[in-house]
N, C-alpha and C positions, 0 to 999 in steps of 0.2 A: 294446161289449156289445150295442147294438143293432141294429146290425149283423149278428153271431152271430146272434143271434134273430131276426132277420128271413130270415137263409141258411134258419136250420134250419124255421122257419114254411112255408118254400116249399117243401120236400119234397112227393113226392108222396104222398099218406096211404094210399094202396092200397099203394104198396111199402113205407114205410116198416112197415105194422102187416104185413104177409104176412111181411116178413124177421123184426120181433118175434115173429113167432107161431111160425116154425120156430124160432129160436134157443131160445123158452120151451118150449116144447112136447122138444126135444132133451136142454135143461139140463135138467128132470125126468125123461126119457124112457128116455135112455138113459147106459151107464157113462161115457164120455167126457162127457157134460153136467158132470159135477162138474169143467173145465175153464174153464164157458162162464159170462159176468156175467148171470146173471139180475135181481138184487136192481140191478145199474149199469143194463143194459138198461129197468129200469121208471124210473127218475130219468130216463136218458133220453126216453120216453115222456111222463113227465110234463111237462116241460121243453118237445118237441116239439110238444106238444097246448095247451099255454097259450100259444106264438110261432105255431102256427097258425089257434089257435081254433076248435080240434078238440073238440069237446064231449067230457068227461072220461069219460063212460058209455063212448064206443068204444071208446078206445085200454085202459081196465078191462075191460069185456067179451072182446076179444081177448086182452089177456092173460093172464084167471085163465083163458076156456076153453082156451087152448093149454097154460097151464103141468099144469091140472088134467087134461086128457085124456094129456098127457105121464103125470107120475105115476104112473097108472091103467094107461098101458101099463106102466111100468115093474111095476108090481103082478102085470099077469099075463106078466110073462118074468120075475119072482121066481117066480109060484106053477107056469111051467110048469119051471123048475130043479128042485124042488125035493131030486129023487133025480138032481140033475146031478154029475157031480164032476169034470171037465175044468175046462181054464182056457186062453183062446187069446187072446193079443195081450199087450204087456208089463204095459196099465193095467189089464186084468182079473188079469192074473195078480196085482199088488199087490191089488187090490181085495176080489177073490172070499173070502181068507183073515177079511179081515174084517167082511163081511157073513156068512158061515157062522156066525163068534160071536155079531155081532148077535142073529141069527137063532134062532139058539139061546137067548139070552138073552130074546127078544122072546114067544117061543113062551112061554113061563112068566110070562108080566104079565097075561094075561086079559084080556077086553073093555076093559075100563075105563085098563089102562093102557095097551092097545094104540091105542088112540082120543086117548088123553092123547099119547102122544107122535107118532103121525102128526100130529095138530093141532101140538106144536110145531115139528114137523123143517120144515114148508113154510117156516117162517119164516129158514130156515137153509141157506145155499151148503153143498154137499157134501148135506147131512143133505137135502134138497127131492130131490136123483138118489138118495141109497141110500136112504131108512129104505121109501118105497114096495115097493123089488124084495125087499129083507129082510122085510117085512110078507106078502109071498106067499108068500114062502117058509118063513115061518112059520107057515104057514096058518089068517093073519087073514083073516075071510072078505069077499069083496068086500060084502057088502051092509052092514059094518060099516066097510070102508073106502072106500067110494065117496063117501058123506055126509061123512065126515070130512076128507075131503083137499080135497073141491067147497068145503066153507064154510071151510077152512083157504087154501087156494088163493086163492078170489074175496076173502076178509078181507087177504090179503095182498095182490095187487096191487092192490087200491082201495087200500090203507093208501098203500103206496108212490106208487103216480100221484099222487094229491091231494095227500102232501108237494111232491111234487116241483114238481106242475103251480102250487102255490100259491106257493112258490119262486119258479117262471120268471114267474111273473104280477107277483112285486114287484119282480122284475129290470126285468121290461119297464115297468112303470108310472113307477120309478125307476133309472135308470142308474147309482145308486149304486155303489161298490164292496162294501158289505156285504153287500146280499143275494147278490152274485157270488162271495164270499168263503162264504158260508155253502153257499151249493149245492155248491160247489168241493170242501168238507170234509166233506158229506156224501159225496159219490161217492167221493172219496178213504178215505176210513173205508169205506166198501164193498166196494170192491176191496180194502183192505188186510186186513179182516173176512177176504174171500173168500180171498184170497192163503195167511192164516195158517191158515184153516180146512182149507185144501187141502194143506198140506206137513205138518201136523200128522195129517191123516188118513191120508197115503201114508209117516208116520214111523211110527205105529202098524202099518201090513198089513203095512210091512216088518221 
């Protein structure tokens, strides 16, 4: 294990956070993002920045502004659809059907619910790529959803990295197999999160 963590510490942290930041920035950004590990990519982050000794402010700065600038675009290719009715590629085509009800549904919540649930969806694979582009389409107005996705976003990946990074810190201080085991089960519950979230979304459009 310490080994691992000494591979992954020697990365180079310019590329490492540039590739994080288009991955984040994609996975909110755009429809194919609900494909891509965001929630796995910030454990790894975290992981990476405690075998580096990467101060936790970076690799969190990078990745709430990638994921939240992500979103925001998605927001405004929700609000510039919103009299779109075409569908081109196979994942939009599942998609598109279910973000219209969304949408429709979102549009009758009012500020207050509209802000309640953009603040939850960041927290959420699938829900972090659509509720933004649903939310423009809805036409939630940006200056009610930019605040809300920015402190939904930055609460998220802080949340994330510091698990993670405080994880990789007990690994490395302890070679123990436990903490190795617990990190292990978090990423795996991640991806398994994500996995379900995502066949259960393309079960529903279709």
């Amino acid at each position: 294990m310490s080994s691992v963590l000494d591979a992954v510490g020697s990365w180079p942290a310019g590329l490492v956070l540039a590739v994080a930041a288009v991955v984040l920035a994609l996975e909110s950004g755009v429809v194919f993002g609900v494909l891509l590990p965001g929630s796995t990519l910030l454990v790894a982050l975290g992981v990476w920045s405690a075998a580096s000794e990467t101060p936790a402010v970076l690799p969190i700065a990078v990745a709430a502004t990638a994921s939240v600038l992500g979103a925001l675009a998605g927001w405004a290719r929700g609000h510039g659809r919103r009299a779109a009715t075409g569908s081109h590629g196979r994942l939009r085509a599942r998609v598109d059907p279910a973000v219209r009800r969304a949408r429709s549904w979102l549009a009758t919540q009012g500020p207050v619910g509209s802000a309640a649930v953009l603040a939850v969806a960041h927290w959420a694979a699938v829900t972090r790529t659509l509720v933004p582009r649903v939310a423009g389409g809805a036409g939630v107005p940006f200056a009610l959803a930019a605040p809300v996705i920015a402190v939904s976003g930055t609460a998220w990946a802080t949340t994330v990295v510091l698990l993670a990074r405080a994880l990789g810190e007990q690994v490395a201080d302890d070679a123990s197999w436990a903490p190795a085991v617990v990190l292990g089960v978090v990423g795996v519950a991640l991806v398994v999160r994500q996995w379900r979230a995502h066949h259960s979304d393309t079960a529903h459009a279709g």
